[in-house]
CHARMM-style PDB file with segment names, atoms N, HN, CA, C and O in Angstrom:
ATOM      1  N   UNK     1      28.750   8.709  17.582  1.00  0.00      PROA
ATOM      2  CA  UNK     1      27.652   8.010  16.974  1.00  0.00      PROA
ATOM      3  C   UNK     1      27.488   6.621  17.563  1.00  0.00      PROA
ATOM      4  O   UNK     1      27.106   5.875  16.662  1.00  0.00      PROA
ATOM      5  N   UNK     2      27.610   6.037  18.600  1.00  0.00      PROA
ATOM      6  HN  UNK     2      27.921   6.644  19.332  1.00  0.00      PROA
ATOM      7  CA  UNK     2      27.279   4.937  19.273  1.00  0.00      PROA
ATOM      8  C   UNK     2      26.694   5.241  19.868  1.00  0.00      PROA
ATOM      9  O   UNK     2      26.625   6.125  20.723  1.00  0.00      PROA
ATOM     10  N   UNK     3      25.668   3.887  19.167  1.00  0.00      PROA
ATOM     11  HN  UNK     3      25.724   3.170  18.472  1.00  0.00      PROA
ATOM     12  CA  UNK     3      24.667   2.925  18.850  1.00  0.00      PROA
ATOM     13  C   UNK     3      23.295   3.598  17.831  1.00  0.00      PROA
ATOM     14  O   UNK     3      22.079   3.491  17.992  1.00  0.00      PROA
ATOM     15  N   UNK     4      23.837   4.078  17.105  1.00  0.00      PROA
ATOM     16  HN  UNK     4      24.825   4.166  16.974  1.00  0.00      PROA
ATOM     17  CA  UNK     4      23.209   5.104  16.271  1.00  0.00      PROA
ATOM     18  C   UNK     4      23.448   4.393  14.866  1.00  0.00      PROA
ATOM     19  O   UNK     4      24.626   4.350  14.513  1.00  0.00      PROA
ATOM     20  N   UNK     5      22.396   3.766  13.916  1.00  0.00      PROA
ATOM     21  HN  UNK     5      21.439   3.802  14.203  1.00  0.00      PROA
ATOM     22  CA  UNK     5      22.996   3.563  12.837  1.00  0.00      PROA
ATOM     23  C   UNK     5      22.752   4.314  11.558  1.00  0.00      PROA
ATOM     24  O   UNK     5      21.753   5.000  11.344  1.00  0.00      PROA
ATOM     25  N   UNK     6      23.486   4.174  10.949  1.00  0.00      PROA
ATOM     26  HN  UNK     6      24.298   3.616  11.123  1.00  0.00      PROA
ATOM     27  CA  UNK     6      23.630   4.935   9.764  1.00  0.00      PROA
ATOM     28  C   UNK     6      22.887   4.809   8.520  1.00  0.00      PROA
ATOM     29  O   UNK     6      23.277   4.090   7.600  1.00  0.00      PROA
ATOM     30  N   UNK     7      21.886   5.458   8.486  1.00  0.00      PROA
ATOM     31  HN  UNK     7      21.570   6.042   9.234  1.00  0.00      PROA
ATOM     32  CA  UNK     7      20.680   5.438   7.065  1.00  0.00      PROA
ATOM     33  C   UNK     7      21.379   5.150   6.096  1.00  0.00      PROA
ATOM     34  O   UNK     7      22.487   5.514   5.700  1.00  0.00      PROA
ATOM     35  N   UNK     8      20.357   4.215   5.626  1.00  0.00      PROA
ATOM     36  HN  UNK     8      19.457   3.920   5.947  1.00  0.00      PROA
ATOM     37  CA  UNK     8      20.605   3.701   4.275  1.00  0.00      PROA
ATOM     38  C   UNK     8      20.535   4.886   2.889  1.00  0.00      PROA
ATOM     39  O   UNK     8      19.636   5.690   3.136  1.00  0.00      PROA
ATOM     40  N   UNK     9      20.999   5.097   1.978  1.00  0.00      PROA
ATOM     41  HN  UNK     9      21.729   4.444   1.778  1.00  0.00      PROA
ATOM     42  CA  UNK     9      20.364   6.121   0.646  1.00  0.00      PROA
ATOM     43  C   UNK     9      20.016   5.689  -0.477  1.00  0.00      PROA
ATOM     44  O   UNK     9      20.521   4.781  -1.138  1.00  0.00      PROA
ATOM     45  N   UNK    10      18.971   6.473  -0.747  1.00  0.00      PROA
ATOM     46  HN  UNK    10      18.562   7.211  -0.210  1.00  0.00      PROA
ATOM     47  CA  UNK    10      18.188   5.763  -2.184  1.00  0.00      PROA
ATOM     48  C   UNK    10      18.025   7.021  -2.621  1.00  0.00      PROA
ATOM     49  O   UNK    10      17.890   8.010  -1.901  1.00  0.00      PROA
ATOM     50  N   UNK    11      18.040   6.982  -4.256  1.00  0.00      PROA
ATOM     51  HN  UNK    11      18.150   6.178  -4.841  1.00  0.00      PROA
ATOM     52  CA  UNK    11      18.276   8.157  -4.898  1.00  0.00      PROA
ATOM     53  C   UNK    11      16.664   8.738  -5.429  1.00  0.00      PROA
ATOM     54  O   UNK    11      16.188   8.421  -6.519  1.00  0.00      PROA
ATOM     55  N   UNK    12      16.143   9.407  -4.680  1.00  0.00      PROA
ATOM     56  HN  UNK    12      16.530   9.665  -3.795  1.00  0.00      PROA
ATOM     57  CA  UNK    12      14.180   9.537  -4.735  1.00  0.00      PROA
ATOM     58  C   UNK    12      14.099   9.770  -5.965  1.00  0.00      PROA
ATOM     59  O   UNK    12      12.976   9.594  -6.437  1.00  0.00      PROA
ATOM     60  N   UNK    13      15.054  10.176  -6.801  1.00  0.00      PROA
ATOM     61  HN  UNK    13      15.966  10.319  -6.417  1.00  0.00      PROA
ATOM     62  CA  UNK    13      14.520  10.793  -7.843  1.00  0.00      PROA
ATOM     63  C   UNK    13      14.714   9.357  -9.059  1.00  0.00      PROA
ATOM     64  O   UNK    13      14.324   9.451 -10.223  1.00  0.00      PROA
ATOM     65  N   UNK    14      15.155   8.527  -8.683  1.00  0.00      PROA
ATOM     66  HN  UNK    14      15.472   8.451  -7.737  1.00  0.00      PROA
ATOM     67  CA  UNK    14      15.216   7.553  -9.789  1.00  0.00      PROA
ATOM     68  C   UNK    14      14.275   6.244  -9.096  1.00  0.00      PROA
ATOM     69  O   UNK    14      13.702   5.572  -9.954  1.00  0.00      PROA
ATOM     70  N   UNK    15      13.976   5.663  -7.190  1.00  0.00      PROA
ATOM     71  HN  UNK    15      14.441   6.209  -6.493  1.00  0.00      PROA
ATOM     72  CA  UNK    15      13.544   5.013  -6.947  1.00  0.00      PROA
ATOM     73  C   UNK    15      12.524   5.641  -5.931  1.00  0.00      PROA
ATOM     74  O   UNK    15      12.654   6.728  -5.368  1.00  0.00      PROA
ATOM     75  N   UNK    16      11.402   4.684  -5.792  1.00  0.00      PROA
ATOM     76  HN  UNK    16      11.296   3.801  -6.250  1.00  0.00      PROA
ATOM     77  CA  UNK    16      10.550   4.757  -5.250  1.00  0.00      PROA
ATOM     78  C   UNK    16       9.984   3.696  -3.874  1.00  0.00      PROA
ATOM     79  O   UNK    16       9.597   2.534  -4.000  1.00  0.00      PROA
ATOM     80  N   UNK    17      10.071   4.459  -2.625  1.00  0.00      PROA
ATOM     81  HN  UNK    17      10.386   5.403  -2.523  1.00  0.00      PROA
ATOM     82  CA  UNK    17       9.814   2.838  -1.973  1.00  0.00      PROA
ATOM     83  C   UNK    17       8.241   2.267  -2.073  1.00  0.00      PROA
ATOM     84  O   UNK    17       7.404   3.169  -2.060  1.00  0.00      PROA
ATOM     85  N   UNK    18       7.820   1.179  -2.151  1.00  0.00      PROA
ATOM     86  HN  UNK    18       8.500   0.445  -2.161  1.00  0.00      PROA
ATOM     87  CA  UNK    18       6.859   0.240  -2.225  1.00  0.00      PROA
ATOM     88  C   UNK    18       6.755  -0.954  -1.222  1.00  0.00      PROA
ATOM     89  O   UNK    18       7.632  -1.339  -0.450  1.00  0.00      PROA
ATOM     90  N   UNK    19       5.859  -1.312  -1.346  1.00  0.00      PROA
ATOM     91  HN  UNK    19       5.146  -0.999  -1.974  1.00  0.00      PROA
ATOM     92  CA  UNK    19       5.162  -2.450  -0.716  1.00  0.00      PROA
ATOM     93  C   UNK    19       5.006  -3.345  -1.635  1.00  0.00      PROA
ATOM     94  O   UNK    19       4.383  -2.753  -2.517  1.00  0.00      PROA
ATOM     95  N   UNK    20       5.255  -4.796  -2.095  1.00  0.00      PROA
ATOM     96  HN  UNK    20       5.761  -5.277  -1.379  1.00  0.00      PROA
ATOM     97  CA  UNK    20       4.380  -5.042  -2.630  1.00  0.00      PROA
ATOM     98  C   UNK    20       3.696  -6.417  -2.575  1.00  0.00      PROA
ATOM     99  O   UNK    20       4.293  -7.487  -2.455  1.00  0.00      PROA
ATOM    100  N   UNK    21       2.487  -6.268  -2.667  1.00  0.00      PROA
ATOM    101  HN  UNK    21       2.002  -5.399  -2.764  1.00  0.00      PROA
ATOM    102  CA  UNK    21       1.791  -7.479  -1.699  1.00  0.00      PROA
ATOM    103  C   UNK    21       0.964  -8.228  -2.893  1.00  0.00      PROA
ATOM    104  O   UNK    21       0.526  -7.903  -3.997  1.00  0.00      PROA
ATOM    105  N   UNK    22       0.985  -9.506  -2.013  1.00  0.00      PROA
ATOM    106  HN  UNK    22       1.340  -9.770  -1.117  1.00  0.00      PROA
ATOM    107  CA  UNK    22       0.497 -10.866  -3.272  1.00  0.00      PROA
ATOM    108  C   UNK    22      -1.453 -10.823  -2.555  1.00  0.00      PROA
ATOM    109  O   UNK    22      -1.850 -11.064  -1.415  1.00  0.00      PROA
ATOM    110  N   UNK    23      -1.926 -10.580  -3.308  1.00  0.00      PROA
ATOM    111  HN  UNK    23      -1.604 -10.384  -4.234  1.00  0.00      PROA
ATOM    112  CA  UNK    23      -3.111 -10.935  -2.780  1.00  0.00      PROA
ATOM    113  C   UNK    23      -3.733 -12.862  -2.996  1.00  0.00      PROA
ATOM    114  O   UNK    23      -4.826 -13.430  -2.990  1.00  0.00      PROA
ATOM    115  N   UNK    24      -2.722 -13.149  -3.112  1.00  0.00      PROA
ATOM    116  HN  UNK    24      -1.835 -12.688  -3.116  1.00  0.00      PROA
ATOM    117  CA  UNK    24      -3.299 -14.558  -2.934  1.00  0.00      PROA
ATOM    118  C   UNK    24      -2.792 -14.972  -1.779  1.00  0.00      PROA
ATOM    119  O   UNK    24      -3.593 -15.456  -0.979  1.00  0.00      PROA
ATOM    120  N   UNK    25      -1.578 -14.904  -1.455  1.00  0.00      PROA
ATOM    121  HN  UNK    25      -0.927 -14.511  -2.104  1.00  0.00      PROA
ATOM    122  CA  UNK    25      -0.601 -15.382   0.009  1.00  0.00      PROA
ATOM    123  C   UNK    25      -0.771 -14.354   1.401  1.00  0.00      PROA
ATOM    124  O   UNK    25      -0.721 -14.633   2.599  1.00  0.00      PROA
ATOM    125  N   UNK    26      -1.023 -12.862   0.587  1.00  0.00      PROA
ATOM    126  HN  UNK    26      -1.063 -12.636  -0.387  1.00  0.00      PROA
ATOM    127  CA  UNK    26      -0.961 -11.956   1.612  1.00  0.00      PROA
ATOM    128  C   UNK    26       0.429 -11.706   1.863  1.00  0.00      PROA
ATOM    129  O   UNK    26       0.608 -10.692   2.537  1.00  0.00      PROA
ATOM    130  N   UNK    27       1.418 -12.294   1.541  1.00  0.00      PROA
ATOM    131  HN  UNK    27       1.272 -13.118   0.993  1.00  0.00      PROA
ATOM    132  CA  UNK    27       2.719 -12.034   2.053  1.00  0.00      PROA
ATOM    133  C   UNK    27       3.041 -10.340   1.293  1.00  0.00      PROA
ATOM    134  O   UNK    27       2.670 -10.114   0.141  1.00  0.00      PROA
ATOM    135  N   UNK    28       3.531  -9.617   1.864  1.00  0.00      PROA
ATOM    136  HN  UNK    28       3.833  -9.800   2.800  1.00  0.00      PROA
ATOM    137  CA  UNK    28       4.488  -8.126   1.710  1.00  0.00      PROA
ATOM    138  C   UNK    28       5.564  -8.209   2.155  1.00  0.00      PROA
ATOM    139  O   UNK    28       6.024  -8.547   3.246  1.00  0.00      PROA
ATOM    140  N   UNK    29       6.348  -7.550   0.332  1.00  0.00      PROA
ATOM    141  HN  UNK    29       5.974  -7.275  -0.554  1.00  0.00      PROA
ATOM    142  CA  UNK    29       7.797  -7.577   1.025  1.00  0.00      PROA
ATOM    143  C   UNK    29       8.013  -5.819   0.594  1.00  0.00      PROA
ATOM    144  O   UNK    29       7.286  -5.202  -0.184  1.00  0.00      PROA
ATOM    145  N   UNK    30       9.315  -5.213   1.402  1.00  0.00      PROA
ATOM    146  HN  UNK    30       9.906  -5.715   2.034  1.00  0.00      PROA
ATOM    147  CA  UNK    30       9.319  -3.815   0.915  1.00  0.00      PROA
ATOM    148  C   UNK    30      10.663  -3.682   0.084  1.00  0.00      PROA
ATOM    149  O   UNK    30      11.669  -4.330   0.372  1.00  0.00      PROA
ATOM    150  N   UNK    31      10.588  -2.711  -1.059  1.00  0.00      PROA
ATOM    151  HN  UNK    31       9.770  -2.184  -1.293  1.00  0.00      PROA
ATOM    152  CA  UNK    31      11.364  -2.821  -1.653  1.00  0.00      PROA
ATOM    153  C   UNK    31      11.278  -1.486  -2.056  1.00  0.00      PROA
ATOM    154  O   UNK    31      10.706  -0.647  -1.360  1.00  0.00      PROA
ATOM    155  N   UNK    32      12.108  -1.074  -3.753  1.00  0.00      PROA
ATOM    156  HN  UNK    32      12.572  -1.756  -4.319  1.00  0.00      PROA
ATOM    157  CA  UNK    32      12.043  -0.246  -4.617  1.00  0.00      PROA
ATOM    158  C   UNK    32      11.392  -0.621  -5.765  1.00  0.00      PROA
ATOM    159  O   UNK    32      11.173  -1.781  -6.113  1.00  0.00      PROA
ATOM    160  N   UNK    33      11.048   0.507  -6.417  1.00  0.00      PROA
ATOM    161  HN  UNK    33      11.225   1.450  -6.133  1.00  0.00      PROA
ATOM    162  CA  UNK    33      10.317   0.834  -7.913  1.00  0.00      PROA
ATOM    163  C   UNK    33      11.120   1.536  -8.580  1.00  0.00      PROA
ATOM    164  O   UNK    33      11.202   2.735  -8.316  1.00  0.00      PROA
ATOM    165  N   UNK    34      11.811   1.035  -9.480  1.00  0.00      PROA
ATOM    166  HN  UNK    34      11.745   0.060  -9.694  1.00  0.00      PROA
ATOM    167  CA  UNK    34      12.536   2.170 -10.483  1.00  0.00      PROA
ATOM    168  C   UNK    34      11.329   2.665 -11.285  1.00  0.00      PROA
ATOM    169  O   UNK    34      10.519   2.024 -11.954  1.00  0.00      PROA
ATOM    170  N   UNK    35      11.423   3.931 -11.050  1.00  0.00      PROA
ATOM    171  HN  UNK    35      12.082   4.452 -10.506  1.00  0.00      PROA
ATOM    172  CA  UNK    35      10.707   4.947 -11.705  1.00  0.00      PROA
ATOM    173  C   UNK    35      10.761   4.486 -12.861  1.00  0.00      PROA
ATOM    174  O   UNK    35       9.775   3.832 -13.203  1.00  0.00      PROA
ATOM    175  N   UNK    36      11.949   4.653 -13.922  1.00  0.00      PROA
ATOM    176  HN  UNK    36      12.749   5.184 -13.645  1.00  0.00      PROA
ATOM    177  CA  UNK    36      11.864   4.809 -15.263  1.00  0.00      PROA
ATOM    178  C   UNK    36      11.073   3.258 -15.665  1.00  0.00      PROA
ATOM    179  O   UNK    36      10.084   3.174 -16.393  1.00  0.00      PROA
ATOM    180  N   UNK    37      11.698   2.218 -15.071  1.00  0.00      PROA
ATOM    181  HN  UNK    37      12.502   2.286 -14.479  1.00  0.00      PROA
ATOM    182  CA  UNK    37      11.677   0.797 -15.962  1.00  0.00      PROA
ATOM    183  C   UNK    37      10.442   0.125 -15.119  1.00  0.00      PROA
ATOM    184  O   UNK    37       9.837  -0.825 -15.614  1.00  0.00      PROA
ATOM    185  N   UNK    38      10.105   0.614 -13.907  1.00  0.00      PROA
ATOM    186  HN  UNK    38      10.597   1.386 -13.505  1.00  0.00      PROA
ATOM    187  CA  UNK    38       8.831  -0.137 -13.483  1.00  0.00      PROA
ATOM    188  C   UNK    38       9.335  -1.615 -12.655  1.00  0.00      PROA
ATOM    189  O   UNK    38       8.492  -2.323 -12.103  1.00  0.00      PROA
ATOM    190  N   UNK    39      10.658  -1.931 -12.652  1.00  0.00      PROA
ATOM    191  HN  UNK    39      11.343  -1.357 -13.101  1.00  0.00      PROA
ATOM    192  CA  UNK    39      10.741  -2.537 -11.953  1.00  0.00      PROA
ATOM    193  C   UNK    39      10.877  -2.856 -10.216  1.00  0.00      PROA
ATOM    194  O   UNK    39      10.837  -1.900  -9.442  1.00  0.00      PROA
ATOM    195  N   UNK    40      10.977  -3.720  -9.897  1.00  0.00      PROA
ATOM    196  HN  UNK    40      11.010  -4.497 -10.526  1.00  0.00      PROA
ATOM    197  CA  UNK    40      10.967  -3.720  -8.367  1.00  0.00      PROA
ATOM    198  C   UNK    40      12.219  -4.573  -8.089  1.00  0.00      PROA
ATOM    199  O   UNK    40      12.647  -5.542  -8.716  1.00  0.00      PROA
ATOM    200  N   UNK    41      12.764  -3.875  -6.830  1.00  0.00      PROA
ATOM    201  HN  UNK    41      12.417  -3.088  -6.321  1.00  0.00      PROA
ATOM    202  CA  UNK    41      14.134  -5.015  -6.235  1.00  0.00      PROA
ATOM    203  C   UNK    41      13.369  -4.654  -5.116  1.00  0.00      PROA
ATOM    204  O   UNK    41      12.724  -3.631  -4.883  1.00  0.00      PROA
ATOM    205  N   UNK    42      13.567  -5.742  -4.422  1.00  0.00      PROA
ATOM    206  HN  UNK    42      14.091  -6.573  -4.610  1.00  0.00      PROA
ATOM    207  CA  UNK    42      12.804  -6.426  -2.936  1.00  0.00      PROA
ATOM    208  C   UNK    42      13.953  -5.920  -1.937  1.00  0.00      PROA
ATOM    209  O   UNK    42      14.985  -5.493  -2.455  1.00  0.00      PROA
ATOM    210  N   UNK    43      13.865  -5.936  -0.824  1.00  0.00      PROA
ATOM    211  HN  UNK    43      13.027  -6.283  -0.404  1.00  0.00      PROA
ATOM    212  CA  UNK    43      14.748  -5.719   0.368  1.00  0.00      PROA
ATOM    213  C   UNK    43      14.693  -5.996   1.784  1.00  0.00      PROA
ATOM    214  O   UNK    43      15.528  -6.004   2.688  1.00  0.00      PROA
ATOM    215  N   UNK    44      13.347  -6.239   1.692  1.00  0.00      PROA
ATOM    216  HN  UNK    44      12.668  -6.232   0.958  1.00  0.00      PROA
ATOM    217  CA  UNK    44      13.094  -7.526   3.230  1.00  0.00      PROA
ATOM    218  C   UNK    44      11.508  -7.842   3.029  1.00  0.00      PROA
ATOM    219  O   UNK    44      10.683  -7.281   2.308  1.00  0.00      PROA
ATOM    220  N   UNK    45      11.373  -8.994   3.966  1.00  0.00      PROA
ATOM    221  HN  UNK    45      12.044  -9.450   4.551  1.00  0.00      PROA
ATOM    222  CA  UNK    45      10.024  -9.264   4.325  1.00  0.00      PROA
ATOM    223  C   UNK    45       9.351  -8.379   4.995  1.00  0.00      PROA
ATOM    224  O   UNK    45       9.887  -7.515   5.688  1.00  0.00      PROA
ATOM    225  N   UNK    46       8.351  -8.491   4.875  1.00  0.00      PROA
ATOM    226  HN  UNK    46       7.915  -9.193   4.311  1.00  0.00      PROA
ATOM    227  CA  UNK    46       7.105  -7.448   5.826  1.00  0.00      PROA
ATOM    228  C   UNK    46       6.398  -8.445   6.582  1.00  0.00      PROA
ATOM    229  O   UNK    46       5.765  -9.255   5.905  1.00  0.00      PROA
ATOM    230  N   UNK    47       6.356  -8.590   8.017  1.00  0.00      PROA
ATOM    231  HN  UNK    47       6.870  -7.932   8.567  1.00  0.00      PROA
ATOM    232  CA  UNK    47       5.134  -9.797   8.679  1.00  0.00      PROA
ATOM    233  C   UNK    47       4.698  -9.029   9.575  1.00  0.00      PROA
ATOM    234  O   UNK    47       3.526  -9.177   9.919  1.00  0.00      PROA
ATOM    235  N   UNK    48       5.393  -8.148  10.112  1.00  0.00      PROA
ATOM    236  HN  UNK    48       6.346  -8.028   9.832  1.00  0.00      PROA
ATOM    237  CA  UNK    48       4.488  -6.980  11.124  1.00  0.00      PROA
ATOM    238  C   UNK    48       4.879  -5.665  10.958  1.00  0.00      PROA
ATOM    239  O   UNK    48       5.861  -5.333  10.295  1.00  0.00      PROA
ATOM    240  N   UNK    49       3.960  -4.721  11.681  1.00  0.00      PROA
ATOM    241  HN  UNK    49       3.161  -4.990  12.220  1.00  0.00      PROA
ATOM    242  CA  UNK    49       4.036  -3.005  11.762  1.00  0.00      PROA
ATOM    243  C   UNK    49       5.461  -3.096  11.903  1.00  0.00      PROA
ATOM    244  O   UNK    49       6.150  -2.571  11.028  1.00  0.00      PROA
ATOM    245  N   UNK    50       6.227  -3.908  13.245  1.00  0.00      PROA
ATOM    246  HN  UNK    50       5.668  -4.334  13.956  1.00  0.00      PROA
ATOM    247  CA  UNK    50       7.592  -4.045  13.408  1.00  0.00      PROA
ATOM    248  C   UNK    50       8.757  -3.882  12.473  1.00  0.00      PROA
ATOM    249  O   UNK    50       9.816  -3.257  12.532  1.00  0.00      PROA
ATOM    250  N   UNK    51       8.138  -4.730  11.518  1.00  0.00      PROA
ATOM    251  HN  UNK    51       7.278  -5.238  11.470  1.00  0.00      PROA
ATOM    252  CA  UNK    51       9.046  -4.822  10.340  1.00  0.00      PROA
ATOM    253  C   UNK    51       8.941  -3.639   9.657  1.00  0.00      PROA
ATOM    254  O   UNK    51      10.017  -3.276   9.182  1.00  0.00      PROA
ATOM    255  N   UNK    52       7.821  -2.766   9.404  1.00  0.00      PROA
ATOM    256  HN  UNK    52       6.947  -3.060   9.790  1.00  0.00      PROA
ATOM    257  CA  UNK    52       7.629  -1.751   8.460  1.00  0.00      PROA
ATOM    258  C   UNK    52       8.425  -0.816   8.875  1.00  0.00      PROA
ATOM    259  O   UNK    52       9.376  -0.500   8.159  1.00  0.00      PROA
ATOM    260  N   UNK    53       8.185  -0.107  10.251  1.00  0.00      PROA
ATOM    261  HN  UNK    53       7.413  -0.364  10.833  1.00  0.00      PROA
ATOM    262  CA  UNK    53       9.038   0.605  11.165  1.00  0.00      PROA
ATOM    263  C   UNK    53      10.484   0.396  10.924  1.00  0.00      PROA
ATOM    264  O   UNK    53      11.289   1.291  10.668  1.00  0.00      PROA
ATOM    265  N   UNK    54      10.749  -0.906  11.034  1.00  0.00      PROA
ATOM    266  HN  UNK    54      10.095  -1.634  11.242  1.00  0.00      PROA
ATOM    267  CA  UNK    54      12.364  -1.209  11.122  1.00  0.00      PROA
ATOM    268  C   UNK    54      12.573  -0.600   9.247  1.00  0.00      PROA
ATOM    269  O   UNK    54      13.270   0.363   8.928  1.00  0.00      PROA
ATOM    270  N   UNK    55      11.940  -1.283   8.479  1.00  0.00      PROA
ATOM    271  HN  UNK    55      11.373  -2.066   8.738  1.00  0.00      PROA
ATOM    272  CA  UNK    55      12.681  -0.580   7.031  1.00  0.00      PROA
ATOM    273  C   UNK    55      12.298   0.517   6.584  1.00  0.00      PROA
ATOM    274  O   UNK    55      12.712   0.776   5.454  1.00  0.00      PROA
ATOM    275  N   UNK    56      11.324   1.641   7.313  1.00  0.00      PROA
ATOM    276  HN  UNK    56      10.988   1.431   8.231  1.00  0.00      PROA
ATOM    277  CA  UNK    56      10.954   2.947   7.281  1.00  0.00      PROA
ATOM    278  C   UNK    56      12.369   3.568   7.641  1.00  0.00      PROA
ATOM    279  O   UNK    56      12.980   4.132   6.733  1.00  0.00      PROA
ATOM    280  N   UNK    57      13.075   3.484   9.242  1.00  0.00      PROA
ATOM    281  HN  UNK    57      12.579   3.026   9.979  1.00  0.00      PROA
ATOM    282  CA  UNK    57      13.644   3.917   9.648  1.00  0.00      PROA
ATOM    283  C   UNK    57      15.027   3.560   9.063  1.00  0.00      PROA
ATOM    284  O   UNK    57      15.882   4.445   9.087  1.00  0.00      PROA
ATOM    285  N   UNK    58      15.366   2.237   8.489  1.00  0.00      PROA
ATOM    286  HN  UNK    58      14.671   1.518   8.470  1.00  0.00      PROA
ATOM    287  CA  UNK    58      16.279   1.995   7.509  1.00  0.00      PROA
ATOM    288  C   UNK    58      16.936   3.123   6.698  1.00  0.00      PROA
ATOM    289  O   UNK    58      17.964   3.741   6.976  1.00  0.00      PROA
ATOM    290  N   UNK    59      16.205   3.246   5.744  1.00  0.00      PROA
ATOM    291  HN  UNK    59      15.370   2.744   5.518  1.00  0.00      PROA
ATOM    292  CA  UNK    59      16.104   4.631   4.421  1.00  0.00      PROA
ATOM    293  C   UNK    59      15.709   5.904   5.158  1.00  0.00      PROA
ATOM    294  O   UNK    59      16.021   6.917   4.532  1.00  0.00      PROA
ATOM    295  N   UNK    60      15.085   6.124   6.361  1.00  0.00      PROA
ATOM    296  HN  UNK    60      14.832   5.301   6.870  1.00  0.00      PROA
ATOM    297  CA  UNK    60      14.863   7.516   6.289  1.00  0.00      PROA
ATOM    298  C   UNK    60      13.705   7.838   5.985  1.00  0.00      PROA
ATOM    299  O   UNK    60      13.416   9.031   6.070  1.00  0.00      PROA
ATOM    300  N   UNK    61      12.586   6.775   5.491  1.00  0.00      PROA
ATOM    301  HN  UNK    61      12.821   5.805   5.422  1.00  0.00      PROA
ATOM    302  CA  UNK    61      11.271   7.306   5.228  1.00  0.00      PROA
ATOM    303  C   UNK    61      10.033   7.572   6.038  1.00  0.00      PROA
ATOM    304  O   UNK    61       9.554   6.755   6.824  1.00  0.00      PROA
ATOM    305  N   UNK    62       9.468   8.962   5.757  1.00  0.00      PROA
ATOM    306  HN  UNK    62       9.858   9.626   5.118  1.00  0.00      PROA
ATOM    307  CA  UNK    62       8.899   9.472   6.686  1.00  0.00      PROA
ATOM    308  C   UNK    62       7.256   9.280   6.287  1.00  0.00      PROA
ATOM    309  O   UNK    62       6.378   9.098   7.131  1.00  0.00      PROA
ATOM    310  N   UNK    63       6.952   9.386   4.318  1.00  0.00      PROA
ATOM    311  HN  UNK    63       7.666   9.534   3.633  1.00  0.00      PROA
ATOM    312  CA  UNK    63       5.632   9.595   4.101  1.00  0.00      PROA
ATOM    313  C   UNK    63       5.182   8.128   4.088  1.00  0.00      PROA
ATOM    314  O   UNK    63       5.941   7.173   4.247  1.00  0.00      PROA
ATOM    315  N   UNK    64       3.889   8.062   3.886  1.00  0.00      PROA
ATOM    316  HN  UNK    64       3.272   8.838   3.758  1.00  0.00      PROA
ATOM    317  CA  UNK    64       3.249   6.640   3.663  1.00  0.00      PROA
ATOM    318  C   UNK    64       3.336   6.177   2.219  1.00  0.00      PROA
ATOM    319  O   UNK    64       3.094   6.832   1.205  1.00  0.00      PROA
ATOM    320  N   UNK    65       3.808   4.662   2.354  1.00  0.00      PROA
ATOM    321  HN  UNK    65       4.004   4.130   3.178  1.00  0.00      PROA
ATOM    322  CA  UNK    65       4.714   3.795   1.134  1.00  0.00      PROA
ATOM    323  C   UNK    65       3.236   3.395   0.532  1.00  0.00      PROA
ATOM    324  O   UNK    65       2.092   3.297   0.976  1.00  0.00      PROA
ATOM    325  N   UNK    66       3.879   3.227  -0.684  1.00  0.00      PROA
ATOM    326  HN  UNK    66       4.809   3.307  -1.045  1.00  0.00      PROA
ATOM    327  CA  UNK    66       2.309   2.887  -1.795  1.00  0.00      PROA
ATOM    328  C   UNK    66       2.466   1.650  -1.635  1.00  0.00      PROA
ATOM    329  O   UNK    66       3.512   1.137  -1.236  1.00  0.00      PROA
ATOM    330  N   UNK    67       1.004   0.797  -2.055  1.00  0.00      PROA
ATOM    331  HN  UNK    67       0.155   1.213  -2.379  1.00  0.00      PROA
ATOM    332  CA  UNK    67       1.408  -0.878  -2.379  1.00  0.00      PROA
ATOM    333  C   UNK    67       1.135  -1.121  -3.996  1.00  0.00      PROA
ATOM    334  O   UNK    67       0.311  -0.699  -4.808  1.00  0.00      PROA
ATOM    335  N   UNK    68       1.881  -1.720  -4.018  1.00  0.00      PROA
ATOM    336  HN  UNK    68       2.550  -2.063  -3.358  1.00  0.00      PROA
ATOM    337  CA  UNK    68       1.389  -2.546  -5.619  1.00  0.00      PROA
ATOM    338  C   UNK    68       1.265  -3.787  -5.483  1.00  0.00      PROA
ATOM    339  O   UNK    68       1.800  -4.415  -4.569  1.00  0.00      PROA
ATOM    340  N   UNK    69       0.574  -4.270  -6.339  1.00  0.00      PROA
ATOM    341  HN  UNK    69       0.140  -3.760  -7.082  1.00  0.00      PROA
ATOM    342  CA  UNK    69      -0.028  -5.579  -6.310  1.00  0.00      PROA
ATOM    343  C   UNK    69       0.107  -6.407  -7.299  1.00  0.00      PROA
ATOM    344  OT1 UNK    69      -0.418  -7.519  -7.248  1.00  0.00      PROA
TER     345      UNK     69
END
């Protein structure tokens, strides 16, 4: 496994990944949604496609991430 890194895991059935963006600043950061409680924990900034890619490939995610606002 060198230079290969090792996916992150998130449990789909309790979290959800998100976007979630300020429409006043524009800033997006990507994070989780706990399903049950509606909350969000953050996990990096978003400033380019770059970044999205990099925390897509993080977790393993393949479909397109929702935004909330």
């Amino acid at each position: 496994m060198l230079g290969r890194k090792k996916k992150e895991a998130y449990d789909k059935a309790v979290k959800t990944p998100v976007l979630r963006c300020s429409i006043c600043t524009g800033e997006t950061v990507a994070g989780f949604r706990d399903n049950k409680t509606g909350k969000f924990t953050a996990d990096m900034l978003i400033t380019t496609k770059k970044d999205l890619d990099k925390f897509k490939e993080k977790y393993g995610i393949t479909e397109e991430i929702k935004k909330i606002y």
